[in-house]
PyMOL commands that place a pseudoatom at each C-alpha (Angstrom):
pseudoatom trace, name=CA, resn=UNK, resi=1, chain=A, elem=C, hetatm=0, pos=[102.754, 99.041, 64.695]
pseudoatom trace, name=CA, resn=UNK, resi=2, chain=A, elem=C, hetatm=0, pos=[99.354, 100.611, 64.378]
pseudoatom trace, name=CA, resn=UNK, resi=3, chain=A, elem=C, hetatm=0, pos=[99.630, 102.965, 61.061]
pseudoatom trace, name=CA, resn=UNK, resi=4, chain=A, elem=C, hetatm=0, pos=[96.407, 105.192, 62.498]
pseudoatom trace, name=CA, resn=UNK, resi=5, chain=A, elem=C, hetatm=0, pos=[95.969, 104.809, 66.297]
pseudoatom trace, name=CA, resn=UNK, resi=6, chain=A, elem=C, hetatm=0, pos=[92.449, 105.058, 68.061]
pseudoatom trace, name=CA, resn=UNK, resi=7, chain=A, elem=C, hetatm=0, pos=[93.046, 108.181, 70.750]
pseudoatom trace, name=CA, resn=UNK, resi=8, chain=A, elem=C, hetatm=0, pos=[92.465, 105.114, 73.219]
pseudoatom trace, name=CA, resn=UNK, resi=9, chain=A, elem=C, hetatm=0, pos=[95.825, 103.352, 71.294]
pseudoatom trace, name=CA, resn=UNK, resi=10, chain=A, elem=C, hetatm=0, pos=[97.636, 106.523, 71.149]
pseudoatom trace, name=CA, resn=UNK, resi=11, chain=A, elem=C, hetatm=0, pos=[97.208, 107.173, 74.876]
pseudoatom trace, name=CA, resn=UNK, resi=12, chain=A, elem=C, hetatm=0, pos=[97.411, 103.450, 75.557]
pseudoatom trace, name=CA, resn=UNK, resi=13, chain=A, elem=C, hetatm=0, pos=[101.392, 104.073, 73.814]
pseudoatom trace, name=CA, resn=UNK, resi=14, chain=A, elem=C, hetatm=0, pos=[102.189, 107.060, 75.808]
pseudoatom trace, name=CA, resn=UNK, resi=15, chain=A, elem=C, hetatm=0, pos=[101.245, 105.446, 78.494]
pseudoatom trace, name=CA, resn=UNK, resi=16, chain=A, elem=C, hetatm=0, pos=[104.199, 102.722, 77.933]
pseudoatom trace, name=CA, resn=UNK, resi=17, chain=A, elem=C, hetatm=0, pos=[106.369, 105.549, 76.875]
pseudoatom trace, name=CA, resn=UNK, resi=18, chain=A, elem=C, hetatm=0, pos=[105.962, 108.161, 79.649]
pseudoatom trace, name=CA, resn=UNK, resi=19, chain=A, elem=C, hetatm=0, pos=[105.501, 105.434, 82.753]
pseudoatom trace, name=CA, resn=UNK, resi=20, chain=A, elem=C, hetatm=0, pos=[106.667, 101.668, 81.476]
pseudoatom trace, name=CA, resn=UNK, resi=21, chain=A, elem=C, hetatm=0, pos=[109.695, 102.745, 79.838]
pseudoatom trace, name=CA, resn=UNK, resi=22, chain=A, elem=C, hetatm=0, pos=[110.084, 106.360, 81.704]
pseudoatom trace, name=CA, resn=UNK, resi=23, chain=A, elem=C, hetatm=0, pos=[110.000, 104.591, 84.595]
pseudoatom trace, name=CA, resn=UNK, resi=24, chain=A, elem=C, hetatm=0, pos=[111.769, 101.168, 83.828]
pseudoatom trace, name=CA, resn=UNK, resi=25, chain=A, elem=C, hetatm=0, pos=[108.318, 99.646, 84.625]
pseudoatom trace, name=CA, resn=UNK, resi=26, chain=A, elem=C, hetatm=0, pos=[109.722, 97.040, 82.634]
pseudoatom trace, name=CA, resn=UNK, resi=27, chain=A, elem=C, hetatm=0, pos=[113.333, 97.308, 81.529]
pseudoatom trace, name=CA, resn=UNK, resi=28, chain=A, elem=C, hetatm=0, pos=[112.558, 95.830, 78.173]
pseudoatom trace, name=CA, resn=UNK, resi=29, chain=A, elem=C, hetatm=0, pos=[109.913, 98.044, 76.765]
pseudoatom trace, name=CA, resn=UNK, resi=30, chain=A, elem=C, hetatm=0, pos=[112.223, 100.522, 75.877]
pseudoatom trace, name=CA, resn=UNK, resi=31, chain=A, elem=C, hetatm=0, pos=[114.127, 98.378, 73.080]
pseudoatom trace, name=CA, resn=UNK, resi=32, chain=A, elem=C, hetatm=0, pos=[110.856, 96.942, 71.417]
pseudoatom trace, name=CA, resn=UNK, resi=33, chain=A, elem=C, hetatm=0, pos=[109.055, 100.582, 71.530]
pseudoatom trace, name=CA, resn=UNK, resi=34, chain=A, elem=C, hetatm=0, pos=[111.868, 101.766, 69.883]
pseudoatom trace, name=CA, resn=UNK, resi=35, chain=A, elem=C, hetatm=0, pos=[111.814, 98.784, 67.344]
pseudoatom trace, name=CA, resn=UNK, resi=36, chain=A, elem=C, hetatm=0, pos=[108.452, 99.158, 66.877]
pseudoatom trace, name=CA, resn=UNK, resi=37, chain=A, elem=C, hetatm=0, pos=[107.601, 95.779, 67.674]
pseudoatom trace, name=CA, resn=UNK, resi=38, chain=A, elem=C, hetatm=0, pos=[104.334, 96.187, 70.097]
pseudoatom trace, name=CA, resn=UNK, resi=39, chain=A, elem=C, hetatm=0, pos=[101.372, 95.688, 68.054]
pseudoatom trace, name=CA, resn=UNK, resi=40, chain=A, elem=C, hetatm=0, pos=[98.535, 97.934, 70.411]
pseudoatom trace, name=CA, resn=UNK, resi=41, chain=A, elem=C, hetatm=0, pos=[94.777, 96.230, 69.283]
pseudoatom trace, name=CA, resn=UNK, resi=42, chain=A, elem=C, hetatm=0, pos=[91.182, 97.952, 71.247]
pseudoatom trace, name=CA, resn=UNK, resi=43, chain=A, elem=C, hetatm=0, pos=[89.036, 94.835, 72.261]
pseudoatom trace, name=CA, resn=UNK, resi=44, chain=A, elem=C, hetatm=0, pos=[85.609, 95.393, 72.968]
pseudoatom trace, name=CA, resn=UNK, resi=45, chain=A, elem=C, hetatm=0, pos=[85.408, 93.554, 76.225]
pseudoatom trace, name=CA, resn=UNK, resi=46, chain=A, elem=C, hetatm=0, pos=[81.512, 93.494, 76.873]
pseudoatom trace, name=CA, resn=UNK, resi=47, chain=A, elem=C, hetatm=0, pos=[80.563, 90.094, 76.008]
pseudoatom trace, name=CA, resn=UNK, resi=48, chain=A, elem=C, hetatm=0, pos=[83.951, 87.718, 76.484]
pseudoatom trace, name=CA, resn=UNK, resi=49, chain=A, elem=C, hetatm=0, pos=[83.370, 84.894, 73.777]
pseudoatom trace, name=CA, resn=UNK, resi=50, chain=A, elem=C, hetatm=0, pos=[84.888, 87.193, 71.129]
pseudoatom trace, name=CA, resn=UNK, resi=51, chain=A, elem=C, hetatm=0, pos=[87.146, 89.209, 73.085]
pseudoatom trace, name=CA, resn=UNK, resi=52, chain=A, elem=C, hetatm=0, pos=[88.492, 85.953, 74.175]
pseudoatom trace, name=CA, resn=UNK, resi=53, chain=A, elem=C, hetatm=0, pos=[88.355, 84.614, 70.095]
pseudoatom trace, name=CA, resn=UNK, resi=54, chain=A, elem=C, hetatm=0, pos=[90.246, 87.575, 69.676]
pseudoatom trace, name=CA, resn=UNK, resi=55, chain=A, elem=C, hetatm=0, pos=[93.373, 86.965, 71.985]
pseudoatom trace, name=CA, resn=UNK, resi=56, chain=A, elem=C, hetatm=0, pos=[93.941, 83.291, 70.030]
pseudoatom trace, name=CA, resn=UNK, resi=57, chain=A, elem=C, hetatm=0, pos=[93.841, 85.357, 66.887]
pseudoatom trace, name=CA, resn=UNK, resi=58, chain=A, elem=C, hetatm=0, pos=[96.281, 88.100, 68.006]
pseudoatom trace, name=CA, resn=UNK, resi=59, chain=A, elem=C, hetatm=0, pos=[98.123, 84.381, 69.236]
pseudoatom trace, name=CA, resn=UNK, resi=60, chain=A, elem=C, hetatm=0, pos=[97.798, 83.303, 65.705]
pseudoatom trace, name=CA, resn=UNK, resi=61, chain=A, elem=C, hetatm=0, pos=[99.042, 86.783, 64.442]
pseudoatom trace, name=CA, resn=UNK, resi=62, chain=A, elem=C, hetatm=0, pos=[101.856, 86.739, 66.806]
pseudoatom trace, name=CA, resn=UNK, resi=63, chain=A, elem=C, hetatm=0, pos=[102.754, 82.757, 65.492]
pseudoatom trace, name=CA, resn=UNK, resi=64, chain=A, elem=C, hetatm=0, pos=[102.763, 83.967, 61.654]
pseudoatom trace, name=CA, resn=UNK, resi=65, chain=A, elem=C, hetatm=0, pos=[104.109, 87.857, 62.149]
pseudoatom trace, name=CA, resn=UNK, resi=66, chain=A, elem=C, hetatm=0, pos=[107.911, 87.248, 64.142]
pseudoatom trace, name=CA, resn=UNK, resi=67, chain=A, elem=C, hetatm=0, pos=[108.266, 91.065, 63.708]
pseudoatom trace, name=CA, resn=UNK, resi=68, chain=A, elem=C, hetatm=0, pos=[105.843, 91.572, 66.081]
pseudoatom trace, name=CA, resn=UNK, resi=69, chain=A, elem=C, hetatm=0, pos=[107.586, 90.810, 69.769]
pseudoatom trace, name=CA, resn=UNK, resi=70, chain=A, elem=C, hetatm=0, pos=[104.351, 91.558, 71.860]
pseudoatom trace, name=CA, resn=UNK, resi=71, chain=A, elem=C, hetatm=0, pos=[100.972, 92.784, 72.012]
pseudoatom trace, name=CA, resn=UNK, resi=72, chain=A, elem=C, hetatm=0, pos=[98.770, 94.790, 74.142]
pseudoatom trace, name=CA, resn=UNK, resi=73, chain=A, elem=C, hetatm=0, pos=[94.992, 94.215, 74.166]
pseudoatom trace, name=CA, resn=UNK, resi=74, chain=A, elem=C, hetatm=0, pos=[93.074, 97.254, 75.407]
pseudoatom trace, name=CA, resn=UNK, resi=75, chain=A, elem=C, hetatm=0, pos=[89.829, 96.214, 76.865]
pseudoatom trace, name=CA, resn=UNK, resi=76, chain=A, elem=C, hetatm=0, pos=[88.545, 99.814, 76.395]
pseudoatom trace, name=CA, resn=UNK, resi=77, chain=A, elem=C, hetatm=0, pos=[85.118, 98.245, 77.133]
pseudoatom trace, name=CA, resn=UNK, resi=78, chain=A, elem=C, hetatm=0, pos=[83.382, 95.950, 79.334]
pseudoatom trace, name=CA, resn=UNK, resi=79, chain=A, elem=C, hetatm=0, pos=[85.590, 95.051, 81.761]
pseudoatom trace, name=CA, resn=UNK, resi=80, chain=A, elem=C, hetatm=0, pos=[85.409, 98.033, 84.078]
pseudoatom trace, name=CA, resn=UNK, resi=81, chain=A, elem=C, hetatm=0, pos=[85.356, 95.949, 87.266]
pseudoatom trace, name=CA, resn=UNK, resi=82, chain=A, elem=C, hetatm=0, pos=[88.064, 94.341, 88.792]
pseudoatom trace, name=CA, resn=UNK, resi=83, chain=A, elem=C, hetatm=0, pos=[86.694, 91.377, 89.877]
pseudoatom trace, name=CA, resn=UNK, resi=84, chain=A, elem=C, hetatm=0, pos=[85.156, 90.871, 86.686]
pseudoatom trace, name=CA, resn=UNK, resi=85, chain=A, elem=C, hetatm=0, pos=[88.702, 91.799, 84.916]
pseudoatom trace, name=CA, resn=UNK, resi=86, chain=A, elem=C, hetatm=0, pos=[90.668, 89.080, 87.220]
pseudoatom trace, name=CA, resn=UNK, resi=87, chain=A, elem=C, hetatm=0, pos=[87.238, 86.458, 86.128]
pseudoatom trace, name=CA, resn=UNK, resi=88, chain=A, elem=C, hetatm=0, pos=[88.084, 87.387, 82.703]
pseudoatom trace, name=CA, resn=UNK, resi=89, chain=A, elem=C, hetatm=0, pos=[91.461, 86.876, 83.003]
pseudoatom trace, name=CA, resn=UNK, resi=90, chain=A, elem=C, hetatm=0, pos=[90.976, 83.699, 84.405]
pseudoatom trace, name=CA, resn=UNK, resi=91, chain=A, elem=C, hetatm=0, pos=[89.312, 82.523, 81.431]
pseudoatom trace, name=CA, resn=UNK, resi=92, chain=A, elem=C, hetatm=0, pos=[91.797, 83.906, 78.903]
pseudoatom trace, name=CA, resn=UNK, resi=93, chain=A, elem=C, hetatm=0, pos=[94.716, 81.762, 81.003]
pseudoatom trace, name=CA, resn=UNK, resi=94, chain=A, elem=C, hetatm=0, pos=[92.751, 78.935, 80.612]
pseudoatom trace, name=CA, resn=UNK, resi=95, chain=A, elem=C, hetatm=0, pos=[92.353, 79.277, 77.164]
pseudoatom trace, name=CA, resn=UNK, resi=96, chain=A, elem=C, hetatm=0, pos=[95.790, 79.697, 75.965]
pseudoatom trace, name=CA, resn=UNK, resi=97, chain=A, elem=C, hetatm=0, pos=[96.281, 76.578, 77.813]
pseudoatom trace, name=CA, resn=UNK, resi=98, chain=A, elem=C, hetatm=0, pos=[93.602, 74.859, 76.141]
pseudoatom trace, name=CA, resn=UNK, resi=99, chain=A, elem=C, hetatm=0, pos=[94.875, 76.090, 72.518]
pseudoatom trace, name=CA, resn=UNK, resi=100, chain=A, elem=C, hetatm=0, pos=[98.424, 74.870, 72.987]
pseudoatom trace, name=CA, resn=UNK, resi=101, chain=A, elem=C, hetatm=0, pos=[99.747, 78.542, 73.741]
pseudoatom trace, name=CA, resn=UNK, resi=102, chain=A, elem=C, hetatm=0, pos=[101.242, 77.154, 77.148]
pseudoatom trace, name=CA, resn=UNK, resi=103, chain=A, elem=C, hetatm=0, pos=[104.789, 78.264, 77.562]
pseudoatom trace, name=CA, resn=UNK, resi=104, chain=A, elem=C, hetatm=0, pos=[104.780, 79.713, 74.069]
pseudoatom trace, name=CA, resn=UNK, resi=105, chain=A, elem=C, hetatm=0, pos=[102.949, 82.904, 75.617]
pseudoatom trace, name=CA, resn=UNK, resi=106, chain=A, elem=C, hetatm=0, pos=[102.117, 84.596, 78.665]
pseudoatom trace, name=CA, resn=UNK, resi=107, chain=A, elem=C, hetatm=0, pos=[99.470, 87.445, 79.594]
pseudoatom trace, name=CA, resn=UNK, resi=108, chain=A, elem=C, hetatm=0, pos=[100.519, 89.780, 82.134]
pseudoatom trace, name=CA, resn=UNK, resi=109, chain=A, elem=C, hetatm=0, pos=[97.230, 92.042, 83.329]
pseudoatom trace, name=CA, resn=UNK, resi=110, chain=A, elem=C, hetatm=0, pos=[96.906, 95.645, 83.691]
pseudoatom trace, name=CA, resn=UNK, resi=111, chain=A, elem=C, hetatm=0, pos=[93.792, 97.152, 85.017]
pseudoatom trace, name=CA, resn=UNK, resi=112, chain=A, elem=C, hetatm=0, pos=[93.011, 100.837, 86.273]
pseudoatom trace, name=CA, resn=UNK, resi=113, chain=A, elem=C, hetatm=0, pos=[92.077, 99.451, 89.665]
pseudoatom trace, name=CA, resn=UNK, resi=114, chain=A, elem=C, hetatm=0, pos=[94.871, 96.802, 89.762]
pseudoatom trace, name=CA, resn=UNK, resi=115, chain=A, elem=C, hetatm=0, pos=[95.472, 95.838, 93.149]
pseudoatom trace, name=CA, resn=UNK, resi=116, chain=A, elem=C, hetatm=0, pos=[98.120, 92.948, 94.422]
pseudoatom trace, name=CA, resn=UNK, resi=117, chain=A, elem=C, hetatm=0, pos=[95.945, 90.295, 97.067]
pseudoatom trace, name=CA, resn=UNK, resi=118, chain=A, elem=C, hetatm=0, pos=[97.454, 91.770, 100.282]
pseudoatom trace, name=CA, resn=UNK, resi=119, chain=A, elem=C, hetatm=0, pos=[97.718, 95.010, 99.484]
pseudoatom trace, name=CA, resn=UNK, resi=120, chain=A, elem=C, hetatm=0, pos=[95.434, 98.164, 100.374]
pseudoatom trace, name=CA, resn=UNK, resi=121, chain=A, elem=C, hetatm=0, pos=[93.796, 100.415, 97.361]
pseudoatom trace, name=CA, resn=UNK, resi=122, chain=A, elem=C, hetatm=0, pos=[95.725, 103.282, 97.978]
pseudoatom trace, name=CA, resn=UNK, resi=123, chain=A, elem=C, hetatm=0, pos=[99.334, 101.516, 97.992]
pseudoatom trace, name=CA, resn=UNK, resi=124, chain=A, elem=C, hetatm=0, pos=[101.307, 102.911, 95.420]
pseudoatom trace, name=CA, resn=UNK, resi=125, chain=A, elem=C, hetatm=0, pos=[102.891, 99.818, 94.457]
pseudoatom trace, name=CA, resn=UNK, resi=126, chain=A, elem=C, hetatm=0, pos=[99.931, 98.477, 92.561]
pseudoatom trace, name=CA, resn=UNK, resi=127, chain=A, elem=C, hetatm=0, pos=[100.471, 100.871, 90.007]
pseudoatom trace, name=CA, resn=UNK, resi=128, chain=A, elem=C, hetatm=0, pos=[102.972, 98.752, 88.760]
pseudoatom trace, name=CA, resn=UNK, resi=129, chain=A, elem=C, hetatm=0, pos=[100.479, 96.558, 87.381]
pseudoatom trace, name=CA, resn=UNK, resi=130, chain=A, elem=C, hetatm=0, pos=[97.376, 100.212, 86.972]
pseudoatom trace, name=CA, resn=UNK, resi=131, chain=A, elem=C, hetatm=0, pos=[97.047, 101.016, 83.351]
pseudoatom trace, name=CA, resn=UNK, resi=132, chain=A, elem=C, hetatm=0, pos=[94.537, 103.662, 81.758]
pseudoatom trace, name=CA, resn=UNK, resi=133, chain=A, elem=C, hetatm=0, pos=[92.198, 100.988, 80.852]
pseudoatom trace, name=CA, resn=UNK, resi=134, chain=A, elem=C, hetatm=0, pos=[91.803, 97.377, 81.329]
pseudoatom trace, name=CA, resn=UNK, resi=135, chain=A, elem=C, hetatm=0, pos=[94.577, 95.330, 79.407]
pseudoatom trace, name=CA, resn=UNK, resi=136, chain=A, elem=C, hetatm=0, pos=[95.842, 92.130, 78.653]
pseudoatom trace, name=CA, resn=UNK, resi=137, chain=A, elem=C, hetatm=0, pos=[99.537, 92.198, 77.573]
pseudoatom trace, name=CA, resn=UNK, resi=138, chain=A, elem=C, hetatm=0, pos=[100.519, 88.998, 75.581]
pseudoatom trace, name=CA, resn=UNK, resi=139, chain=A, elem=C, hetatm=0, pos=[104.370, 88.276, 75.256]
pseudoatom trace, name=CA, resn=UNK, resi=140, chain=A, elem=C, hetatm=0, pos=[106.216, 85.620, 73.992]
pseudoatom trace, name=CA, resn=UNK, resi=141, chain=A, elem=C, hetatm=0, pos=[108.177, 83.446, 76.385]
pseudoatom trace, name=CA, resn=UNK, resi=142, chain=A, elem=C, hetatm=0, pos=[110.929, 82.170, 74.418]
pseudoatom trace, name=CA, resn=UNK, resi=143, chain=A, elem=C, hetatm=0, pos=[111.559, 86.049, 73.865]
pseudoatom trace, name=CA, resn=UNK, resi=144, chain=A, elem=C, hetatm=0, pos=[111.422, 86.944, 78.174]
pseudoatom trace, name=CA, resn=UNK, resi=145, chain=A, elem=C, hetatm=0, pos=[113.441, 83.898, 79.201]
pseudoatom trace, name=CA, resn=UNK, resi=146, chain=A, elem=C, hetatm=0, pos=[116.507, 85.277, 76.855]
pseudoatom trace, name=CA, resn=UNK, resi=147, chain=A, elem=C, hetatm=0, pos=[115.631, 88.844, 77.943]
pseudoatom trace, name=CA, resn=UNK, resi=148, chain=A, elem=C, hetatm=0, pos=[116.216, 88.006, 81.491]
pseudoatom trace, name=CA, resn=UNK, resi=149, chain=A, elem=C, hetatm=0, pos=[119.429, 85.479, 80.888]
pseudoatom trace, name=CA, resn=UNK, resi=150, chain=A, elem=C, hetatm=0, pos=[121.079, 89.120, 80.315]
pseudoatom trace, name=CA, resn=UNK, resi=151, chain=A, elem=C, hetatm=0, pos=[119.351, 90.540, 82.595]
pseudoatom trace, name=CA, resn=UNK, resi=152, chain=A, elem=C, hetatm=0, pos=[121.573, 91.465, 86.164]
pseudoatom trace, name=CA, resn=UNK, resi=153, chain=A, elem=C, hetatm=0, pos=[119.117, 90.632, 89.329]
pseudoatom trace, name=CA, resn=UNK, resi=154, chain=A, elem=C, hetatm=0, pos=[115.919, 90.123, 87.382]
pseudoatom trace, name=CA, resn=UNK, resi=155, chain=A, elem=C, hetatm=0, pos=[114.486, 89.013, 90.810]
pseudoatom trace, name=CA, resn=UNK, resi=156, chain=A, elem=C, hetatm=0, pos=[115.130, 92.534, 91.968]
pseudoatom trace, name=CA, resn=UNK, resi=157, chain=A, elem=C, hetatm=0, pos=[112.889, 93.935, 89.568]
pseudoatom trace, name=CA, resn=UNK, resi=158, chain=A, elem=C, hetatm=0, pos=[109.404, 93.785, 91.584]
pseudoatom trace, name=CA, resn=UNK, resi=159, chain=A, elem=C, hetatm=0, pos=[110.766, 95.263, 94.257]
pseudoatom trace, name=CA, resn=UNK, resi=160, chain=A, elem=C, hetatm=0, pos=[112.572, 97.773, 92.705]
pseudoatom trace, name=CA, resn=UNK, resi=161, chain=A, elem=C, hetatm=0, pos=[109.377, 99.080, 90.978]
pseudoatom trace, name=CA, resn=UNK, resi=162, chain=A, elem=C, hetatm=0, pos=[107.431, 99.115, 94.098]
pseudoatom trace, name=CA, resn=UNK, resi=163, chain=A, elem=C, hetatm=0, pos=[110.009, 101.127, 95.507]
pseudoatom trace, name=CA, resn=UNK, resi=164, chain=A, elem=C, hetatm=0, pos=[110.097, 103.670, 92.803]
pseudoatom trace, name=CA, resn=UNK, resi=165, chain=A, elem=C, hetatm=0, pos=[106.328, 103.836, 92.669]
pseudoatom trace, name=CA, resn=UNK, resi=166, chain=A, elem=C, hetatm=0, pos=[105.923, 104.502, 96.118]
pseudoatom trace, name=CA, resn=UNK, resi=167, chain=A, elem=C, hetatm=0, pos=[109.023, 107.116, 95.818]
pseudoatom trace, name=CA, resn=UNK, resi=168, chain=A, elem=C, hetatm=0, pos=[106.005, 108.389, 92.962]
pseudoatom trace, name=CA, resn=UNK, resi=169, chain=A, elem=C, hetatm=0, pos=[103.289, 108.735, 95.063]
pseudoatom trace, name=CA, resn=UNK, resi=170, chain=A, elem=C, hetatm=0, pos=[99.972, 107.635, 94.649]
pseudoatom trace, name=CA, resn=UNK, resi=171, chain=A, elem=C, hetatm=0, pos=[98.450, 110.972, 94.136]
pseudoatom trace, name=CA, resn=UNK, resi=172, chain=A, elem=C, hetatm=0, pos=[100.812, 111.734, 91.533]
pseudoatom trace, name=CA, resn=UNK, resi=173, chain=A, elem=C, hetatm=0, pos=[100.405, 108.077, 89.842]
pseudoatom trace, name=CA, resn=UNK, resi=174, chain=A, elem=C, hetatm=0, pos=[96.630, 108.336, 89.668]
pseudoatom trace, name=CA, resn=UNK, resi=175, chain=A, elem=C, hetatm=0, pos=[96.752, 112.115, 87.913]
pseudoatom trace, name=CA, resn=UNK, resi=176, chain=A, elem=C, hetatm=0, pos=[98.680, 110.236, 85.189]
pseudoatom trace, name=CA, resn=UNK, resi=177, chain=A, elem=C, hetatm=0, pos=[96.589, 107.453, 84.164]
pseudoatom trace, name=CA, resn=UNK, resi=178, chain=A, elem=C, hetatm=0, pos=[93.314, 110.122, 84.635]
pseudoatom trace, name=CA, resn=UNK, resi=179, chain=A, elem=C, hetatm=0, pos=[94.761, 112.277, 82.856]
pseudoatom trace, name=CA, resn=UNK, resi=180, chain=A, elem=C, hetatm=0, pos=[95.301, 109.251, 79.862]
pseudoatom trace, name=CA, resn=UNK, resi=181, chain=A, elem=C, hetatm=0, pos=[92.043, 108.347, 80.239]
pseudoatom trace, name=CA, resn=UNK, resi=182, chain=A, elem=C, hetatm=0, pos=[90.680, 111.821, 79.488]
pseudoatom trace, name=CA, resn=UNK, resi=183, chain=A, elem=C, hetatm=0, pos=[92.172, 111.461, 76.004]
pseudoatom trace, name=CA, resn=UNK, resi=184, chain=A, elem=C, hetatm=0, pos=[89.662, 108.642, 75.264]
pseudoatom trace, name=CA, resn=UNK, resi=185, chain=A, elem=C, hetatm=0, pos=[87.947, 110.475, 72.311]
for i in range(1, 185): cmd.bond("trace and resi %d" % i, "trace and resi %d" % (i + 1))
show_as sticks, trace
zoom trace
């Protein structure tokens, strides 16, 4: 939905087309790529207060715009660390609580370094959640409940994806999102 991507956007989409929907990542990408219904937005992440003002107004955006299904905020700066990331993250939750945006949206978090609590670095499976740069991916729950009502064995999912990304590799996993990152202009 961006009419002139940044190189960071235009990576940030093949990114969701080559791996996300390539892979099934998430088996509804696919239909709201090809609907063009992901809005992609760059956040400058370095000091939070307006990164943060800017999720509630891509919230806001999302309320008044129902031809836009999702969004993806690129952090492209700022939140380079993970720990900082998951602090950030944190904060942003907490925030769409305070607003009202409880149960209407969720964030799901994507980070280059993304890795699950008991799991080691190099574990493929965390690049189920690894994305070129930092990212906050705001959906609307009304439209992921009815998603997975159709959905067989949505439980499966999780595993399944760990599965495939360890089929993957983690060499071969990390090559991809470097190689995305090199295309930051």
């Amino acid at each position: 939905m961006t009419a002139s991507p940044s190189p960071i956007l235009a990576a940030t989409r093949t990114w969701v087309e080559t791996f996300v929907v390539a892979h099934d990542v998430c088996p509804f990408a696919g239909r709201e790529l090809a609907r063009d219904t992901v809005r992609y937005t760059d956040i400058v992440a370095r000091e939070w207060e307006p990164a943060l003002r800017t999720l509630i107004e891509e919230c806001q955006r999302l309320d008044e715009t129902p031809g836009i299904e999702t969004t993806l905020l690129v952090l492209s700066q700022g939140l380079d660390d993970f720990d900082d990331y998951l602090d950030f993250l944190a904060i942003a939750e907490a925030l769409l609580a305070e607003q009202g945006y409880e149960g209407i949206y969720q964030l799901a978090s994507f980070h280059p370094d993304y890795c699950f609590e008991d799991a080691e670095p190099d574990d493929p499976a965390n690049f189920t959640n690894r994305s070129p740069w930092p990212m906050l991916h705001l959906l609307r729950e009304a439209s992921l409940e009815r998603a997975l009502e159709h959905y067989p064995d949505p439980e499966a999912i999780p595993e399944r994806n760990i599965e495939e990304m360890r089929r993957l590799g983690h060499d071969a996993l990390a090559g991809g999102l470097e190689a995305l990152r090199g295309i930051r202009g």
